[in-house]
Jmol script that loads the backbone (N, CA, C; Angstrom):
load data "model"
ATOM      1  N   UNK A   1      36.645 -36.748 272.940  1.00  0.00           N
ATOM      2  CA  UNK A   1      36.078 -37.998 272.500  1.00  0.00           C
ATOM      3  C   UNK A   1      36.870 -39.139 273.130  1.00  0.00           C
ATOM      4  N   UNK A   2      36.393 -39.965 273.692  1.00  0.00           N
ATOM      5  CA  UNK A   2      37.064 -41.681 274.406  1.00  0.00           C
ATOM      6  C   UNK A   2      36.720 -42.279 273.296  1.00  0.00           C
ATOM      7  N   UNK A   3      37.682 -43.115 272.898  1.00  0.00           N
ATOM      8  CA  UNK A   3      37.827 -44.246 272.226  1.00  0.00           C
ATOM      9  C   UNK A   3      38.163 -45.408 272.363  1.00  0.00           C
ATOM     10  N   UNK A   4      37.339 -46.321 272.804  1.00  0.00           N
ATOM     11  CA  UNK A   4      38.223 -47.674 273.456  1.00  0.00           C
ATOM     12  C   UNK A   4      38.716 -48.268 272.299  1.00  0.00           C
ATOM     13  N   UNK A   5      40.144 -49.326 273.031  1.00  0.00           N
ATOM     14  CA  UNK A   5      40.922 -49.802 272.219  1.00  0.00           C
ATOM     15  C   UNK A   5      40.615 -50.965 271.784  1.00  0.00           C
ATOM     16  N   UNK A   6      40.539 -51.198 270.452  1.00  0.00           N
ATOM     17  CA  UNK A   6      40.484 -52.400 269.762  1.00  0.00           C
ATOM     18  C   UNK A   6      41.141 -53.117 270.110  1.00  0.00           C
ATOM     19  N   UNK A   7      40.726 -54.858 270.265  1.00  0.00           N
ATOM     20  CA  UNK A   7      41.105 -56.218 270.293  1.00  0.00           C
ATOM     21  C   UNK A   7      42.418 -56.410 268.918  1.00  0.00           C
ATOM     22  N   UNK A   8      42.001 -55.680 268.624  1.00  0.00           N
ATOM     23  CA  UNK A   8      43.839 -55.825 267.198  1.00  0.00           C
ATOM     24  C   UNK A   8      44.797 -54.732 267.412  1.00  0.00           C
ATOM     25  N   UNK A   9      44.603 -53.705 268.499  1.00  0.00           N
ATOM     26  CA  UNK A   9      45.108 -52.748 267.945  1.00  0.00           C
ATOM     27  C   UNK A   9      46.879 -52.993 267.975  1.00  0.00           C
ATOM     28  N   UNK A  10      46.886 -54.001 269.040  1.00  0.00           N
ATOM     29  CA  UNK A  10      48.303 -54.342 269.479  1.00  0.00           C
ATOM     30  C   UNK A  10      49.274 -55.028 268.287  1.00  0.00           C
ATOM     31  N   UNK A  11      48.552 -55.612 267.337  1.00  0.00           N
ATOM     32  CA  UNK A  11      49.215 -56.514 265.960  1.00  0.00           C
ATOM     33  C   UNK A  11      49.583 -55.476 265.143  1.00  0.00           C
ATOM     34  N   UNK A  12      49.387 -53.754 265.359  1.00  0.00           N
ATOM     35  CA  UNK A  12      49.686 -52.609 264.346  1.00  0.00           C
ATOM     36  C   UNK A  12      50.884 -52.357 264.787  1.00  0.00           C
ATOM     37  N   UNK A  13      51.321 -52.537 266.135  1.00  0.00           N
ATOM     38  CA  UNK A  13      52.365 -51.763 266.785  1.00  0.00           C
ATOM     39  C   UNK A  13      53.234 -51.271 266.020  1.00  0.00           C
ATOM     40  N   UNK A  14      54.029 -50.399 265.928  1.00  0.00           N
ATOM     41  CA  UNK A  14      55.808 -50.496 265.570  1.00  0.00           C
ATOM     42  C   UNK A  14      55.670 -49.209 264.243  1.00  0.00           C
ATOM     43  N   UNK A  15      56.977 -49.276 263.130  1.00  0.00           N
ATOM     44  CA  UNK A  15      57.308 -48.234 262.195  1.00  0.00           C
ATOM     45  C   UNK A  15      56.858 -48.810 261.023  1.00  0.00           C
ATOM     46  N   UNK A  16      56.459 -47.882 260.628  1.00  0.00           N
ATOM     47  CA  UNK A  16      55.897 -48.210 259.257  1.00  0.00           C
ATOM     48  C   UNK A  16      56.365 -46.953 258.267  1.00  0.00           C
ATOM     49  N   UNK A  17      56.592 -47.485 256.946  1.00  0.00           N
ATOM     50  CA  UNK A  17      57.553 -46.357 256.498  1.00  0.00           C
ATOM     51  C   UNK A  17      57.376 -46.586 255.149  1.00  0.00           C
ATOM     52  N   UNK A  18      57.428 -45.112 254.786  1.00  0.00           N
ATOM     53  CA  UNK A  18      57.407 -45.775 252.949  1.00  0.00           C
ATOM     54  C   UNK A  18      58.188 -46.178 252.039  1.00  0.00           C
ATOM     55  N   UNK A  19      58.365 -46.602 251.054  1.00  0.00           N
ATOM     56  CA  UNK A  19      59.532 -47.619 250.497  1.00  0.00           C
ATOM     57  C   UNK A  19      60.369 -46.546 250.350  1.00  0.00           C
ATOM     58  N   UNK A  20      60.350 -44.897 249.955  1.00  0.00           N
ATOM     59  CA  UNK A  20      61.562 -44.377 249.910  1.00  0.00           C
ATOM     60  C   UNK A  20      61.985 -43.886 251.164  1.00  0.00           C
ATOM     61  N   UNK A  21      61.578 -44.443 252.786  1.00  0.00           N
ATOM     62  CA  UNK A  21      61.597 -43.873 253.651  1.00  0.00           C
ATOM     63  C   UNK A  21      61.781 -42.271 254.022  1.00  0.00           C
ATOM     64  N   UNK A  22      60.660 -41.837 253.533  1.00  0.00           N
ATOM     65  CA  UNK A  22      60.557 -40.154 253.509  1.00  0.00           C
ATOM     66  C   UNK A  22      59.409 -40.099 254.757  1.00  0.00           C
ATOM     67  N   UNK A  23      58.348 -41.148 254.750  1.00  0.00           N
ATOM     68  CA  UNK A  23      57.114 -41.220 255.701  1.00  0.00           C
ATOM     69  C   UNK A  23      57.740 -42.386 256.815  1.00  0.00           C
ATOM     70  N   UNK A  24      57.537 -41.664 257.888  1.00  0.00           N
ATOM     71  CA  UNK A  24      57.614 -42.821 259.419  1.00  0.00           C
ATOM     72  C   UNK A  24      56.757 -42.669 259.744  1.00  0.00           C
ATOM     73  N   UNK A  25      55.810 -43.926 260.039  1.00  0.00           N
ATOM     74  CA  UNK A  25      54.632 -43.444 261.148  1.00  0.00           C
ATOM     75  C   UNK A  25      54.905 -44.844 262.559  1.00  0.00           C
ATOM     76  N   UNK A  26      55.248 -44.170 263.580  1.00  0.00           N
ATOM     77  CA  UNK A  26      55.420 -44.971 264.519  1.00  0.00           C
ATOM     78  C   UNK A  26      54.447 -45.111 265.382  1.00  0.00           C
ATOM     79  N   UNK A  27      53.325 -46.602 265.293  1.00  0.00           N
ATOM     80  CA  UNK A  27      52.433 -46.398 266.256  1.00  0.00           C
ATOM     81  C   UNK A  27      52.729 -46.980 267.304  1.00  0.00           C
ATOM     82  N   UNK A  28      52.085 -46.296 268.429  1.00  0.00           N
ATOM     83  CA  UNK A  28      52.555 -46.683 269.903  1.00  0.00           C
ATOM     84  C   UNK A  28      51.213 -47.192 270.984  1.00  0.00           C
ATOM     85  N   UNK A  29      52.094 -48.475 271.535  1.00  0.00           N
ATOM     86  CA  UNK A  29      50.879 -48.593 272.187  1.00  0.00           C
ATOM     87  C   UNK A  29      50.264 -47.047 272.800  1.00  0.00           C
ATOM     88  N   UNK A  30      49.255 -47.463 273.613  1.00  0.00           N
ATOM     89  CA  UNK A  30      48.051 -46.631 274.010  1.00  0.00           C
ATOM     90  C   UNK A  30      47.385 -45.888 273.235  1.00  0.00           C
ATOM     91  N   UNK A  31      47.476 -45.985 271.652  1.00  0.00           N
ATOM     92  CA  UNK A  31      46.458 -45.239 270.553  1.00  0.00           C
ATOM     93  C   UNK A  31      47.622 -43.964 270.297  1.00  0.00           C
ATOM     94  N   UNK A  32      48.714 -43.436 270.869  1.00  0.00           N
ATOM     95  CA  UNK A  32      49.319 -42.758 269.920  1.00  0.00           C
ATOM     96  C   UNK A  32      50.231 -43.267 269.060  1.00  0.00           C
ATOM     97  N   UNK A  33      49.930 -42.041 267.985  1.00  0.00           N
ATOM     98  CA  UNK A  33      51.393 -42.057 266.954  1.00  0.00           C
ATOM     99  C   UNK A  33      52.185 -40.829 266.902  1.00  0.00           C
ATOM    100  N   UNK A  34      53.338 -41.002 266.148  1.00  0.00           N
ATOM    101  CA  UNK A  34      54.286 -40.309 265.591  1.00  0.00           C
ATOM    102  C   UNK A  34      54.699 -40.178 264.425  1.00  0.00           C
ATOM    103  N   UNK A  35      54.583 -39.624 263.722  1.00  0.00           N
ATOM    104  CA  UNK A  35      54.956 -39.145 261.921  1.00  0.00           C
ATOM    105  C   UNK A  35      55.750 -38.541 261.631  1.00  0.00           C
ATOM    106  N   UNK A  36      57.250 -38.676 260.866  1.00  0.00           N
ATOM    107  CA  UNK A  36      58.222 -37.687 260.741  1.00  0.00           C
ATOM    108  C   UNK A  36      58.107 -37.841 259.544  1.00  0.00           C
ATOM    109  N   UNK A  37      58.833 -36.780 258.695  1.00  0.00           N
ATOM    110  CA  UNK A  37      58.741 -36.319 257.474  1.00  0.00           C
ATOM    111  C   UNK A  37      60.083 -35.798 256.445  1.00  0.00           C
ATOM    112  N   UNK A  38      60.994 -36.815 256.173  1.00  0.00           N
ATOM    113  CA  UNK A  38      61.920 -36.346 256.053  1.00  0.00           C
ATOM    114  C   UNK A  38      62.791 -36.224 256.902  1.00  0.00           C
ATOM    115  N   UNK A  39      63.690 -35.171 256.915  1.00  0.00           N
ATOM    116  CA  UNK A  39      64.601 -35.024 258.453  1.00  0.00           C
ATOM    117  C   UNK A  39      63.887 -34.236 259.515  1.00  0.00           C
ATOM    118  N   UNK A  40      62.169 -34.229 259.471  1.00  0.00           N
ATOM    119  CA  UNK A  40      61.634 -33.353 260.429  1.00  0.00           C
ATOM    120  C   UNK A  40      60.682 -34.669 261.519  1.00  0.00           C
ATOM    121  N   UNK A  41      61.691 -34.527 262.370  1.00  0.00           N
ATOM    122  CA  UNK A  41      61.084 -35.885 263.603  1.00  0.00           C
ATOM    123  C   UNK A  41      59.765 -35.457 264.488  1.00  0.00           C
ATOM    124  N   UNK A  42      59.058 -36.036 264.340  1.00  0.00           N
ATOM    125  CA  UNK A  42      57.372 -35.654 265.116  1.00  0.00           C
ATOM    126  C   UNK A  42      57.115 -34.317 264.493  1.00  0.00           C
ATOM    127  N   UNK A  43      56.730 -34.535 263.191  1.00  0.00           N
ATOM    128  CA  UNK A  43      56.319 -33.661 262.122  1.00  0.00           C
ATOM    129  C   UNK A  43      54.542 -33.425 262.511  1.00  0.00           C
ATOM    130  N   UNK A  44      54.286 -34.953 262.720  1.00  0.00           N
ATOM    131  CA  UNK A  44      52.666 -34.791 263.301  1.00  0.00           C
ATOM    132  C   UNK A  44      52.530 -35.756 264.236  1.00  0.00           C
ATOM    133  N   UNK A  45      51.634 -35.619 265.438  1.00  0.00           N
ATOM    134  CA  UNK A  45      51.443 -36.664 266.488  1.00  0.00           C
ATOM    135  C   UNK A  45      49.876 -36.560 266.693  1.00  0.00           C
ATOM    136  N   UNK A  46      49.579 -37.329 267.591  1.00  0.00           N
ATOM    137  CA  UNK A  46      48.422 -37.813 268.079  1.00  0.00           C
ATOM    138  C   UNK A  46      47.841 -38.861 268.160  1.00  0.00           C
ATOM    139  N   UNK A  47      46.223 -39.319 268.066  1.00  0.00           N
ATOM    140  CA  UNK A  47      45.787 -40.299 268.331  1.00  0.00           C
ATOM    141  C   UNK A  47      45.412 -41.104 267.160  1.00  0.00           C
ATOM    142  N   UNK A  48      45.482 -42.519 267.596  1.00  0.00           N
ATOM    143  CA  UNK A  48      44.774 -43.346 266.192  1.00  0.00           C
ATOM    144  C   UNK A  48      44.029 -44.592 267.078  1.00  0.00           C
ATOM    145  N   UNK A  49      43.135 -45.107 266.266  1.00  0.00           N
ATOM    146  CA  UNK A  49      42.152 -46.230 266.885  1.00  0.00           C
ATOM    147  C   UNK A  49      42.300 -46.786 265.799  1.00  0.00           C
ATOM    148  N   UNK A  50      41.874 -48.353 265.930  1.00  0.00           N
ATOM    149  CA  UNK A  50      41.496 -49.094 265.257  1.00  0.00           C
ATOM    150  C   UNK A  50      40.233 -49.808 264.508  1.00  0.00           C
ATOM    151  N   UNK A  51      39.658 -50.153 263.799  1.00  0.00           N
ATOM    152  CA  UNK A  51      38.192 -50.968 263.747  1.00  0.00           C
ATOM    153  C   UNK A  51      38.349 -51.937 262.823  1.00  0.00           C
ATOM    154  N   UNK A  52      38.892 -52.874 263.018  1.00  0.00           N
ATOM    155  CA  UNK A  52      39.144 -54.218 262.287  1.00  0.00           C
ATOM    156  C   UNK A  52      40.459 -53.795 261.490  1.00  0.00           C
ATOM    157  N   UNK A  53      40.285 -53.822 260.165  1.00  0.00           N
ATOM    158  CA  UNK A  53      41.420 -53.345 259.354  1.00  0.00           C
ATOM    159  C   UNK A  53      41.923 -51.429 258.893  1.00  0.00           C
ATOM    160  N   UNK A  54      41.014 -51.331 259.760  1.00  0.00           N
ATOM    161  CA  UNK A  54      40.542 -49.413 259.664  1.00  0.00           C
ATOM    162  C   UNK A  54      41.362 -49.050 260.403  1.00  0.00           C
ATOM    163  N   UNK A  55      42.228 -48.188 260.164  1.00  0.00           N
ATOM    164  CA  UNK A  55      42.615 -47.081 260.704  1.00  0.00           C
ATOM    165  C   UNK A  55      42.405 -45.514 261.176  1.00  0.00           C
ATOM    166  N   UNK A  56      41.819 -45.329 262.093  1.00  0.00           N
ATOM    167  CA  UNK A  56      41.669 -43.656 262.103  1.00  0.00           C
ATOM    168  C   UNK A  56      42.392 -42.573 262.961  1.00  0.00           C
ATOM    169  N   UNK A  57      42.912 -41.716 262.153  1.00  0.00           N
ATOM    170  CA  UNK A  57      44.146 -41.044 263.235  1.00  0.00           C
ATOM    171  C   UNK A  57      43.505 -39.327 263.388  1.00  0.00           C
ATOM    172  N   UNK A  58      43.719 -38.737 264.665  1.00  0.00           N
ATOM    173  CA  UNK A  58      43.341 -37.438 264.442  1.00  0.00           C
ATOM    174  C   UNK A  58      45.033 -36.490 265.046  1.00  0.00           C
ATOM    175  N   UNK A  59      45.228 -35.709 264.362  1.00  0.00           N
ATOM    176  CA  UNK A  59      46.638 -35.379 264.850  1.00  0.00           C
ATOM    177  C   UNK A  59      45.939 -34.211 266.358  1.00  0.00           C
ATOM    178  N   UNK A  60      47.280 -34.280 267.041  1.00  0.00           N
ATOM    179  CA  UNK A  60      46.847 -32.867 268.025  1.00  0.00           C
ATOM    180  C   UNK A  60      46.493 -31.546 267.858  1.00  0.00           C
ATOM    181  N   UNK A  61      46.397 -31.257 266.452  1.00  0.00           N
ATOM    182  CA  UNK A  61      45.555 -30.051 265.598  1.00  0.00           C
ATOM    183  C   UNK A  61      44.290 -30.412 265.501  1.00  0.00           C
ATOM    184  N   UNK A  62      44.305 -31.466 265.491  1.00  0.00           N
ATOM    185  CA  UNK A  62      42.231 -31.726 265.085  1.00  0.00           C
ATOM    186  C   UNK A  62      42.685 -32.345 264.084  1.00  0.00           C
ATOM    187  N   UNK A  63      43.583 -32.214 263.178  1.00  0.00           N
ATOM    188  CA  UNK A  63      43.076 -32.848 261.775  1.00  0.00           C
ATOM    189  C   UNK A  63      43.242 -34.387 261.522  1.00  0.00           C
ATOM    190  N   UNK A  64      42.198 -34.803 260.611  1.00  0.00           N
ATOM    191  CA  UNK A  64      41.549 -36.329 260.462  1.00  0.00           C
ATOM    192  C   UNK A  64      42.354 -37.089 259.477  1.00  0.00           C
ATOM    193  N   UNK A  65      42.471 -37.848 259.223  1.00  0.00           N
ATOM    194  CA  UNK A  65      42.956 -38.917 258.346  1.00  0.00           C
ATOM    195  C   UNK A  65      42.357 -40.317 258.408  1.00  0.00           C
ATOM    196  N   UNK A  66      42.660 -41.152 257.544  1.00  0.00           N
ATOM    197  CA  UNK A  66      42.924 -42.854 258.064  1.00  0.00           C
ATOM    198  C   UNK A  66      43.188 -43.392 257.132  1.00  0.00           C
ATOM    199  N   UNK A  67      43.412 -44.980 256.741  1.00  0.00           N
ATOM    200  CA  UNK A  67      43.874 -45.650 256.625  1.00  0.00           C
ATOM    201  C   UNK A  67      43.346 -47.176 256.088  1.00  0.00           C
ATOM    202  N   UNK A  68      44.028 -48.433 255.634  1.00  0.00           N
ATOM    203  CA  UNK A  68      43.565 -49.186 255.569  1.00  0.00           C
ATOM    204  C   UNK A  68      44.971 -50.488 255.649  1.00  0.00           C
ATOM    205  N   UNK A  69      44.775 -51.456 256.782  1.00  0.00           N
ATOM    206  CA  UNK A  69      45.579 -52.333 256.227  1.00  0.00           C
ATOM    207  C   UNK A  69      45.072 -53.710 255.487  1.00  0.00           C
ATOM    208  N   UNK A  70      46.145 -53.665 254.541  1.00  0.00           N
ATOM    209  CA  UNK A  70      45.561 -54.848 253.637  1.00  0.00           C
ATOM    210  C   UNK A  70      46.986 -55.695 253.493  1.00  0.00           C
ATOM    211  N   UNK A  71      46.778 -56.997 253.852  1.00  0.00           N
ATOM    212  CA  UNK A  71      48.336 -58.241 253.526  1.00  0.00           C
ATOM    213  C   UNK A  71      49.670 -57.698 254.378  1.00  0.00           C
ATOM    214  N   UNK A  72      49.199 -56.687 254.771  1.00  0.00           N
ATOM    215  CA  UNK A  72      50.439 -56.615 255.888  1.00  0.00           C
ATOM    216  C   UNK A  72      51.486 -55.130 255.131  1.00  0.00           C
ATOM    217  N   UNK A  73      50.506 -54.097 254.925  1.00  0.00           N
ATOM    218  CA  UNK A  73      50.580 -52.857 254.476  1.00  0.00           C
ATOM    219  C   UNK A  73      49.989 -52.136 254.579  1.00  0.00           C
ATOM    220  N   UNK A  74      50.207 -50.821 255.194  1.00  0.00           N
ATOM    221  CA  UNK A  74      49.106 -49.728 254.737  1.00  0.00           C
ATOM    222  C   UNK A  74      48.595 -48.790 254.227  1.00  0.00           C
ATOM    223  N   UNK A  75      48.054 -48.576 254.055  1.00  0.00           N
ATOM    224  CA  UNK A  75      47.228 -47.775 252.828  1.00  0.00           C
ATOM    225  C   UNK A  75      47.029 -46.389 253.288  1.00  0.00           C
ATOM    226  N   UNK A  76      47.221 -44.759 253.223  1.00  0.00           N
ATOM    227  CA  UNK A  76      47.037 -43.642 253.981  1.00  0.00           C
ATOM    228  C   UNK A  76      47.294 -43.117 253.390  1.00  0.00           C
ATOM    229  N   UNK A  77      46.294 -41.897 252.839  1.00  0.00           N
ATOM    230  CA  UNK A  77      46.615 -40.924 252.292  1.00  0.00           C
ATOM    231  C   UNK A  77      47.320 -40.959 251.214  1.00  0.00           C
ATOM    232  N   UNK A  78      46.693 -41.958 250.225  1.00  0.00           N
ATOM    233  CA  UNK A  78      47.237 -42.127 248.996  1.00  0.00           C
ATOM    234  C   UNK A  78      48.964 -42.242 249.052  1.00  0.00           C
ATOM    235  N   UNK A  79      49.464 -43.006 250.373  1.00  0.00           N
ATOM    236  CA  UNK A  79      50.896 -43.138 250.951  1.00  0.00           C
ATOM    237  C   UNK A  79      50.316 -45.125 250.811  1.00  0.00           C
ATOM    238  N   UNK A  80      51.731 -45.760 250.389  1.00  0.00           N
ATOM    239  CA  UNK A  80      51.804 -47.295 250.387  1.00  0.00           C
ATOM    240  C   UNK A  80      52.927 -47.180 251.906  1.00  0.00           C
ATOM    241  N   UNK A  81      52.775 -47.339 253.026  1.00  0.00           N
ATOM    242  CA  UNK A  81      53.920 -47.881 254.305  1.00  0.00           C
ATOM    243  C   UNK A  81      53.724 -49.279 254.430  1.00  0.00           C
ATOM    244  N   UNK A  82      55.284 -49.725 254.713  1.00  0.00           N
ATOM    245  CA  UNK A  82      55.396 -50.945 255.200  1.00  0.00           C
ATOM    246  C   UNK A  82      55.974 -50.856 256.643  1.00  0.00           C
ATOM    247  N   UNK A  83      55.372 -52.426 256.869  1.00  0.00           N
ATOM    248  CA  UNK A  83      55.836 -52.382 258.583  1.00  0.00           C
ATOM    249  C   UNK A  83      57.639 -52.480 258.491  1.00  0.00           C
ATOM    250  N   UNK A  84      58.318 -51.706 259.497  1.00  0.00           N
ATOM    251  CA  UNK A  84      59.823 -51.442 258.726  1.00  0.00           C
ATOM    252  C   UNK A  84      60.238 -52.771 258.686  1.00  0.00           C
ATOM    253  N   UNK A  85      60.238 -53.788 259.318  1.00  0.00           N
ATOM    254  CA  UNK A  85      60.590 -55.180 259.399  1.00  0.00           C
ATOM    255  C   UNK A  85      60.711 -55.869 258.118  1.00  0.00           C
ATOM    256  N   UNK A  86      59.336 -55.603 257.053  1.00  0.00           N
ATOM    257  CA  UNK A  86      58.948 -55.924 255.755  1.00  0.00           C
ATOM    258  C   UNK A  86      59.177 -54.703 254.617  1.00  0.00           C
ATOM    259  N   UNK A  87      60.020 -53.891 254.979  1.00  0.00           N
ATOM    260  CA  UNK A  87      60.341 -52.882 253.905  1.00  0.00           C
ATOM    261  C   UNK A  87      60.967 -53.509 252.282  1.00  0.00           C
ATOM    262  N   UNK A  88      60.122 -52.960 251.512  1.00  0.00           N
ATOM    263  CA  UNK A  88      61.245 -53.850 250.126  1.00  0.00           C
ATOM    264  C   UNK A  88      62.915 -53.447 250.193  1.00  0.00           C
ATOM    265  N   UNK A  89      63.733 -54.241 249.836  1.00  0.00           N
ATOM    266  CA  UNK A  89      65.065 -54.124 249.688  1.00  0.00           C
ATOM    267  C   UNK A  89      65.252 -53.350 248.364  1.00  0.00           C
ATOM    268  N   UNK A  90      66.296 -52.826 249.127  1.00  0.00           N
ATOM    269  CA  UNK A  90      67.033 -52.337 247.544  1.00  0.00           C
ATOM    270  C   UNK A  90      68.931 -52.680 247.617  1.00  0.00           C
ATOM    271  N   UNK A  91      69.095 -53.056 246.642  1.00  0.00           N
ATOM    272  CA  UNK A  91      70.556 -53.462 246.545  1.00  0.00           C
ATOM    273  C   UNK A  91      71.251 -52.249 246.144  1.00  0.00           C
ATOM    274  N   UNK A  92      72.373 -51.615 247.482  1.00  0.00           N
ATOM    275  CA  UNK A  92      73.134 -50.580 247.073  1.00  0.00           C
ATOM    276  C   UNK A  92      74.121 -51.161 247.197  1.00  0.00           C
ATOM    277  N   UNK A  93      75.192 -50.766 246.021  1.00  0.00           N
ATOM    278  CA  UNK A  93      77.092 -51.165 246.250  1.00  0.00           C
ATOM    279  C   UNK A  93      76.814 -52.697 246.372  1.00  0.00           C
ATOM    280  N   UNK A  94      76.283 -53.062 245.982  1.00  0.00           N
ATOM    281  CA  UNK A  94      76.477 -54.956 246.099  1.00  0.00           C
ATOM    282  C   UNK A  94      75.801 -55.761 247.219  1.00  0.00           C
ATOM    283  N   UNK A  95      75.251 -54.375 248.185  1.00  0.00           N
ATOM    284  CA  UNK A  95      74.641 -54.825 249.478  1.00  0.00           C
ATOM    285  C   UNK A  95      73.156 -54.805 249.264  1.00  0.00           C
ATOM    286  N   UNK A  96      72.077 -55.868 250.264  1.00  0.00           N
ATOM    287  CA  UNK A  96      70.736 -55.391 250.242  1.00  0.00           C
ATOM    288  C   UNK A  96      70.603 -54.569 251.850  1.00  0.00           C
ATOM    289  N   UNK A  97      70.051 -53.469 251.436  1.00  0.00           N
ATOM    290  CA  UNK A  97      69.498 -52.585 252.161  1.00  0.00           C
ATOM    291  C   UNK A  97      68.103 -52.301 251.810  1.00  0.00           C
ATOM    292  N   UNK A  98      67.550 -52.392 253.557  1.00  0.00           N
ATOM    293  CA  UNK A  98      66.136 -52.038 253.652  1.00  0.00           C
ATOM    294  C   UNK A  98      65.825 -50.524 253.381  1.00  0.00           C
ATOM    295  N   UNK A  99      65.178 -50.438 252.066  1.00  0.00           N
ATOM    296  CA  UNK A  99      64.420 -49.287 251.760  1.00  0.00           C
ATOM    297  C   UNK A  99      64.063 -47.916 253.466  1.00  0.00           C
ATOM    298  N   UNK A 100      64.332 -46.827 252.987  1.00  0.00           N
ATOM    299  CA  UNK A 100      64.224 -46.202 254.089  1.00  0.00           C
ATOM    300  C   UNK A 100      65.485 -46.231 254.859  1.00  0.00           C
ATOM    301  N   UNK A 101      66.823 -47.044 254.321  1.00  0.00           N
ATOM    302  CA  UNK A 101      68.086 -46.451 254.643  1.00  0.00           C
ATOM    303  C   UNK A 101      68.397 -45.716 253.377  1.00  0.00           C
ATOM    304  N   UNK A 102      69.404 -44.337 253.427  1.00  0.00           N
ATOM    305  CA  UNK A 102      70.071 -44.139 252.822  1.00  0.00           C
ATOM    306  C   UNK A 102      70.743 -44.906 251.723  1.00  0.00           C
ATOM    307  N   UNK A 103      71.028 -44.271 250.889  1.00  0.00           N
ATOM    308  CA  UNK A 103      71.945 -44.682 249.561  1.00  0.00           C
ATOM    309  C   UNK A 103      73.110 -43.851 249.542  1.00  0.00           C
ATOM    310  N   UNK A 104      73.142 -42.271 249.912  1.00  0.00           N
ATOM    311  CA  UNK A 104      74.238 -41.615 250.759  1.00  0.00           C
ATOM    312  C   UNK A 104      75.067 -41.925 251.564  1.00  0.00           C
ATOM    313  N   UNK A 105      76.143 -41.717 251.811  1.00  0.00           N
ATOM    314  CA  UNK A 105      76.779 -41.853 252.780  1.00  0.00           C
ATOM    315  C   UNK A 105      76.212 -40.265 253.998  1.00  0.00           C
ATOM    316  N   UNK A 106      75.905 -39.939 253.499  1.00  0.00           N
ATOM    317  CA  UNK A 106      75.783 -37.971 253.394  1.00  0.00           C
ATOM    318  C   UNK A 106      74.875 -38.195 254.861  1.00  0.00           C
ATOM    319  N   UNK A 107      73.431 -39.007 254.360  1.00  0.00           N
ATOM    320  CA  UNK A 107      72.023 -38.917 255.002  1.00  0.00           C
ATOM    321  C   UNK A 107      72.263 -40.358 256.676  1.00  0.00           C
ATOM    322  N   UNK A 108      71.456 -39.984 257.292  1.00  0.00           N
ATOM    323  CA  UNK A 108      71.248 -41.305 258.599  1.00  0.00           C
ATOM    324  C   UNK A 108      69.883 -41.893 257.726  1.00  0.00           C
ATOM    325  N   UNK A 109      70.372 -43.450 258.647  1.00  0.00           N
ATOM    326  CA  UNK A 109      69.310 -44.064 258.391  1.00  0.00           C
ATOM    327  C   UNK A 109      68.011 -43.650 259.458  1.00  0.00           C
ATOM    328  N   UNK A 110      66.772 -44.462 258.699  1.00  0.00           N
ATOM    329  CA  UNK A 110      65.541 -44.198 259.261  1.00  0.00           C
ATOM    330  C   UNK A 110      65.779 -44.865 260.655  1.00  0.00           C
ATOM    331  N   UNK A 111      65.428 -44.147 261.759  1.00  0.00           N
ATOM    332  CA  UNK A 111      65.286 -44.698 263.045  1.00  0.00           C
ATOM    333  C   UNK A 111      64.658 -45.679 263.483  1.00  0.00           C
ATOM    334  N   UNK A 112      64.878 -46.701 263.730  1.00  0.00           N
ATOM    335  CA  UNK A 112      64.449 -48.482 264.145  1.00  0.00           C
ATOM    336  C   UNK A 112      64.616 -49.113 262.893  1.00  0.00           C
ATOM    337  N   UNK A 113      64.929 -48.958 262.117  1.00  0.00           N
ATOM    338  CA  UNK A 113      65.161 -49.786 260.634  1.00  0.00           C
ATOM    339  C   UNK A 113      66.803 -51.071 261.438  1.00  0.00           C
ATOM    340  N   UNK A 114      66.694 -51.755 260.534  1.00  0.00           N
ATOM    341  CA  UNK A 114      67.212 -52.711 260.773  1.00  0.00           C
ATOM    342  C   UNK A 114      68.295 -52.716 259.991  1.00  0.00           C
ATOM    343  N   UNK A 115      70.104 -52.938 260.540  1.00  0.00           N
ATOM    344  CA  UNK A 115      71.013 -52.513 260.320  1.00  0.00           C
ATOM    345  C   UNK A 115      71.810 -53.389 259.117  1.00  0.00           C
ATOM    346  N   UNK A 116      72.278 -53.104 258.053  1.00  0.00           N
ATOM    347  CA  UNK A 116      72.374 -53.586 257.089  1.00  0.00           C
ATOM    348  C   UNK A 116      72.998 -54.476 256.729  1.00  0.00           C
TER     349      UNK A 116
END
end "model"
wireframe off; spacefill off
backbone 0.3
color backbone group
């Protein structure tokens, strides 16, 4: 299947992650993504398109999903991700840290998250 690329698709770019950073989904230009899962990096990949605020992703298995962004969040699979830039904070030890770092010393932070 060809899918041409949406006139927005470029404003999705980048990591999006869920507030306990367990979900990464890194979209990349040219319609792919990347999904890690925990400490398992490119857990799922493949393609995603856009159609206004729609998201539709098919991984390199075939399998379907999508999405919705709404205010600058998205919506997937009964998953809330934020773009990592806009992750909610959480205050550890007196510090604010962007959600999707560690609270461990133990664990790494989420990859492209922004350093504390």
């Amino acid at each position: 299947m060809i899918v041409k690329k949406s006139a927005d698709q470029d404003k999705f770019i980048g990591m999006w992650v869920t507030k306990d950073g367990v979900i990464r989904h890194q979209l990349l230009p040219g319609g792919r993504y990347d999904e890690a899962r925990s400490k398992k990096a490119s857990a799922y990949q493949g393609r995603y398109w856009l159609e206004g605020d729609h998201i539709e992703y098919v991984d390199d298995t075939g399998f379907t999903a999508d999405g919705k962004f709404r205010d600058g969040v998205l919506y997937h699979a009964g998953m809330i991700l934020y773009r990592n830039n806009q992750a909610p904070m959480l205050v550890v030890m007196g510090v604010e840290t962007p959600i999707g770092f560690s609270s461990s010393l133990e664990k790494e932070p989420v990859p492209g998250n922004r350093a504390a």
